[in-house]
N, C-alpha and C positions, 0 to 999 in steps of 0.2 A: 405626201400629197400637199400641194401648197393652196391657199387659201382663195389663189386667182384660179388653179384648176378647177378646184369644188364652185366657185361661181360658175365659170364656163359650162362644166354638168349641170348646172342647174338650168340655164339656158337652153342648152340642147333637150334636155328632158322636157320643159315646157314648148319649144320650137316644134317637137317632135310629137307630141301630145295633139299640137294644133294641128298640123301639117295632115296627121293620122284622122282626127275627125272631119276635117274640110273633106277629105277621100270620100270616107262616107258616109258623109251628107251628101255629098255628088254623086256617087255609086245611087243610094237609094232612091235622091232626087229625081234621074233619070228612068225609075221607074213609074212614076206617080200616073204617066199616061199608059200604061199596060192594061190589055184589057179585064175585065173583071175573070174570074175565075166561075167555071160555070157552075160551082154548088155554092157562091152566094151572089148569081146574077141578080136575087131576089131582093138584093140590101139594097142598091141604088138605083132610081131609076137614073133616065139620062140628065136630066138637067140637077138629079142632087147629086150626081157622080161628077157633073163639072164646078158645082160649088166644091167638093168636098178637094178637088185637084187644086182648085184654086184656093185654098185654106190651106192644104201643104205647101204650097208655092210660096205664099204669106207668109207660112213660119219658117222656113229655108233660108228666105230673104234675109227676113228679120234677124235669123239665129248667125247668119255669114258679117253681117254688121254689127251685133252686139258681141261675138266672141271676138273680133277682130279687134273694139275698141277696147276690149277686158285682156287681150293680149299685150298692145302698146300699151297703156295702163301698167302692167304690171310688169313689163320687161322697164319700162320707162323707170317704175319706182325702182327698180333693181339695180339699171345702170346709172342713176344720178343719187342712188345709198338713199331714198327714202324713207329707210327701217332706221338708218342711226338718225337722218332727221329726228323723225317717230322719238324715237326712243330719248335723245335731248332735251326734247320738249318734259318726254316723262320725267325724265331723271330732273328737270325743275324744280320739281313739286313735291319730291322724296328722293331719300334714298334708300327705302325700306323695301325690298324685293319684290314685295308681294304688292305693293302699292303702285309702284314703277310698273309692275308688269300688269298689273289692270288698267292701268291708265293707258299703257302700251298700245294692247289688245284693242280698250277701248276707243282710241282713238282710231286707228286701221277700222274698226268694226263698223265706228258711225260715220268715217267719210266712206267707206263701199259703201253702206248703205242707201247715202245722199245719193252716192255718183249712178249707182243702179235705178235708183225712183225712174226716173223720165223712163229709161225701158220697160220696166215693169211696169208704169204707167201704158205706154206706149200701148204694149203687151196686151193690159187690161182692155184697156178704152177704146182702141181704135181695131187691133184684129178682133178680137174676140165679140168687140162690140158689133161690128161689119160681119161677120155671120151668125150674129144671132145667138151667142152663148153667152155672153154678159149680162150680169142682170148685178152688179155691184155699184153701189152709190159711191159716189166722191168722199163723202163722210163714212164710210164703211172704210173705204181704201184707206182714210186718215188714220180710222183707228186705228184698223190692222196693224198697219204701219209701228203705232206706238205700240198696241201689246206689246209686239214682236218685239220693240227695243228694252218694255221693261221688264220684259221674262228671259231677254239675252243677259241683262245685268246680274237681275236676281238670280238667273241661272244657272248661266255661263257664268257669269263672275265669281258666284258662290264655289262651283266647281273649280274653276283657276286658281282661287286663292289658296282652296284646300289643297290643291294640287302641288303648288309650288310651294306653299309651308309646308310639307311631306318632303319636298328635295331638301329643304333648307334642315332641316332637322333631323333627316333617315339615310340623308346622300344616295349611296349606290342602292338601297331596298325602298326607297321611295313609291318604285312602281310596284310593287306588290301592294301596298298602301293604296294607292291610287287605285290598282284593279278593281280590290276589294269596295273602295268608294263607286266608282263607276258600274258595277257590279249591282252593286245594291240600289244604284238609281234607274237603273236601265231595270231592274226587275218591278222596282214601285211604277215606275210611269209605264210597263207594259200593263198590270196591275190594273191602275186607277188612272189610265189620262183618259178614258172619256169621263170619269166623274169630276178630273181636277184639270184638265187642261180645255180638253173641249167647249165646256161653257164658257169660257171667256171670249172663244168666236162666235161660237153657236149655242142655237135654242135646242135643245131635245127633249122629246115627251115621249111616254111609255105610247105604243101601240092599242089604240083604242083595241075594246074588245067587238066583235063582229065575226066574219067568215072569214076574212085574211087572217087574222091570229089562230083563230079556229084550227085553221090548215096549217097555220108554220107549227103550232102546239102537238096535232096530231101526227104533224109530222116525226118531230123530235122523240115524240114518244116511240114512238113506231122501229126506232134506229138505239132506243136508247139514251139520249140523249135528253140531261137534266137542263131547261130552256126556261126560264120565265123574265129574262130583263129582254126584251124585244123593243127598242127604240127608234123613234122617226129623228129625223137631225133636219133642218130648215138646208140645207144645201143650196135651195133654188135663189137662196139670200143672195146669192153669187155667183151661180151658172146654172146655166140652163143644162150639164153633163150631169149624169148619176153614175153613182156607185153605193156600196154596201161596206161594210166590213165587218171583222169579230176582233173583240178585246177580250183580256184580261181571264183571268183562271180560279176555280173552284167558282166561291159564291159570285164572286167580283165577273164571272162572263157573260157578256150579253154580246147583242147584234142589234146592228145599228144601223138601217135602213136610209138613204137619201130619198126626201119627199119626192126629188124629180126620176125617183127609182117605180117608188109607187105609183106615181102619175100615167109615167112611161108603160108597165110593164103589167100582165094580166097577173091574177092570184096565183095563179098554176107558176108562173114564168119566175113572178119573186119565190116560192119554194123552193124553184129548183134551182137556183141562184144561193140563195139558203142551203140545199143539200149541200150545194159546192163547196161554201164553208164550212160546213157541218164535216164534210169528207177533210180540210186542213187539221180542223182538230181532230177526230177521229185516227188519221194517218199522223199526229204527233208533229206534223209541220210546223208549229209553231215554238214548242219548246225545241226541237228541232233550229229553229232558225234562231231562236233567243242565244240556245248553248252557243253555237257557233260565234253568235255576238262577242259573247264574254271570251270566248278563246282566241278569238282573233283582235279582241281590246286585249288582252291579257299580252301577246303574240309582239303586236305592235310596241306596246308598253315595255316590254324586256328589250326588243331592240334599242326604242328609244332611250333606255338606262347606260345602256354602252355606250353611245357616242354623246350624251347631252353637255358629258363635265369637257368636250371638245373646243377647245378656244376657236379651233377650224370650225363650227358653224356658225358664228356671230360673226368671224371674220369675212366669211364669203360672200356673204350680200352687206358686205362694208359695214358694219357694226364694231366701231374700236372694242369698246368694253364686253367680255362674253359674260352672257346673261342665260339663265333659265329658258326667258319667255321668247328673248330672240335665237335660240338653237331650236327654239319648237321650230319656231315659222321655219327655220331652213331644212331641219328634219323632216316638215312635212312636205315643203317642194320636194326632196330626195327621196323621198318615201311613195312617190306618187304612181309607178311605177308597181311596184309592188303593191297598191292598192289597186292598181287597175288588173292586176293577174288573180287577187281574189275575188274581187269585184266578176270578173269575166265566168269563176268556177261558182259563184253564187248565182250569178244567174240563170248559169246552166241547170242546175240544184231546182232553181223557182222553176224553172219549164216544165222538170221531171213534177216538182211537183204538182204542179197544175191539170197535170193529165191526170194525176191521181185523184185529186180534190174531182175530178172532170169524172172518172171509171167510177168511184163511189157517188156522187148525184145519179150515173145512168144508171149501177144498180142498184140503189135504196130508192129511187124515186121513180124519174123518165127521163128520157136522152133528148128528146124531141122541145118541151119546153124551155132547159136549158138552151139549146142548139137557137131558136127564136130570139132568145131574152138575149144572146150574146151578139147576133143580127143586128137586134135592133138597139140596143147598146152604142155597135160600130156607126150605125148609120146616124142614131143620135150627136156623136159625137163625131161624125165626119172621119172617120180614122182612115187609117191607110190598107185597103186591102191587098195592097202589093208589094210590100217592103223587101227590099235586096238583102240576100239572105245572109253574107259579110254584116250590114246592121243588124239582122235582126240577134245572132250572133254575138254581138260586140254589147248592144243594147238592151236587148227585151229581157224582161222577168216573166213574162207570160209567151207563150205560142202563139202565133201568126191565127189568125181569128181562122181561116184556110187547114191551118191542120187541128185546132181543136173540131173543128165542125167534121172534119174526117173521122178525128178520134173518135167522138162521139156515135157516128154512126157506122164504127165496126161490129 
């Protein structure tokens, strides 16, 4: 295979990628005026049913102009060899491997980063703000912004470096190397990222004591389950949507409450919201979903060891010199593909498991409070109660708000 085919694949593969979601977003789009389903006519009335239409229509719009300009963008970098630009410039300033290919990375990294602000700007400020979910300051957006760049550095870079000094000095068992790296950072930050990652967006305080802990406590008891880091997280710092979630294993697990959860939702509605997690860990979904992690990082990683010493992938998006860091970037356009086929069996996985997380809340707890909290959840957040089942399919990690609410009341 010549070096101008493996371009050409790569092209068709992203052409085809696009062409496949424009489908269904139009598939689903054309649902958005379907009428309500009559076991949750109770979500919207009519004038918040035509906001909430006119909110999918906003982000359809928006999402057919930002993927269109992220497509030319990047076909563009492709066919005028952007990457050995990129890579020239690296190659300036070292010729040390590992230095080349941070600069590499980081250059790509922080002009996406630039050229996306104005959308996610966009994004933030103007839909989100226009119904009423926004509640993020211009200075809050700034900083975000910069965490995010200097925990990409420290992070990402730390990881890359290690990464590519592993090829440079293990060759063909690099990625076993790597696994074992990746492995053990993906365990610590499932571990400790709300005590090491989360503060640095947000505030979080222990759950005062009162009748709502009261009730999550005796809950927990009641099922078994050892519960005493129970946390509020400031959420509302930036939207007006709530959620929940659980982290972390043994001592290190808590739950972690969005203030616009407890605003939103009666005492009864957050327990049973709480059952809901309580049923992920109980049913093992989570080491469950972690294993999977590692094996399918582990999975990708052995592939990627076969073709990386390939001069054919530095060649094909015109990269004279073949390098480490530019056979990633081409390995992962080719790879993309096969991310999307496990992508598709994982979320089929998260639906199965959601009914479960769902059947243990109805029976350690009640079916009826969930079934409300999840209501008022969708209506809070405007969601879509009709989604064409091709996306929900392709898309969703969770079931159609329509069949958990059936779930629930068999």
């Amino acid at each position: 295979m010549s070096a101008t085919t493996l371009f050409y694949i790569i092209i068709a593969i992203i052409l085809v990628n696009f062409i496949k979601d424009k489908i269904l977003n139009a598939l689903n789009a054309k649902h958005y005026n379907d009428p309500i389903p009559s076991e949750l006519d109770d979500v919207f009335d009519e004038e918040e049913y035509k906001k909430s239409q006119a909110y999918k229509l906003a982000n359809y719009r928006f999402g057919i102009w930002s993927s269109l300009f992220s497509l030319v963008l990047t076909l563009s970098f492709l066919v005028f060899d952007g990457f050995e630009f990129v890579d020239n410039i690296a190659r300036q300033y070292s010729d040390n491997p590992i230095v080349v290919g941070l600069l590499f990375f980081g250059i790509i990294m922080l002009a996406s980063d630039i050229i996306t602000t104005p959308f996610s700007y966009y994004k933030t400020f103007v839909i989100e703000e226009r119904f009423g979910f926004n509640k993020t300051t211009k200075k809050t957006f700034v900083l975000d912004k910069i965490k995010g760049l200097v925990m990409m550095v420290l992070i990402g870079g730390g990881l890359m470096a290690v990464v590519i000094w592993f090829y440079q000095f293990t060759g063909d068992w690099f990625w076993l190397y790597t696994w074992a790296i990746i492995t053990g950072f993906t365990v610590v930050m499932n571990m400790f990222y709300s005590r090491l990652i989360v503060p640095l967006f947000n505030k979080q305080k222990p759950l005062e004591e009162g009748d709502l802990r009261n009730k999550i406590s005796d809950y927990a008891r009641s099922v078994g389950f050892s519960l005493s880091k129970i946390f509020i997280i400031d959420g509302s710092k930036r939207s007006t949507k709530a959620n929940a979630y659980f982290s972390g294993f043994g001592r290190e697990k808590r739950v972690t409450l969005y203030d616009t959860l407890v605003n939103d939702l009666s005492d009864e509605e957050i327990v049973a919201v709480l059952a809901h997690e309580v049923g992920h860990y109980k049913r093992r979904h989570i080491i469950f979903n972690l294993v999977m992690s590692v094996l399918l990082t582990g999975l990708t990683l052995f592939i990627l060891s076969i073709f990386i010493s390939n001069p054919l992938l530095s060649n094909a998006i015109g990269v004279e010199i073949p390098s480490f860091h530019v056979g990633l970037v081409t390995f992962g356009l080719l790879y993309a593909p096969i991310s999307e086929i496990t992508g598709l069996i994982m979320n089929y996985v998260s639906r199965t498991f959601e009914y479960q997380a769902d059947d243990y809340a109805k029976n350690t707890y009640k079916s009826e409070p969930l079934i409300t909290s999840l209501k008022k959840l969708s209506k809070n957040s405007l969601s879509n109660l009709t989604p064409h089942k091709a996306y929900v399919f392709m898309h969703y990690s969770h079931p159609t708000l329509l069949d958990r609410v059936n779930n629930l009341k068999k």
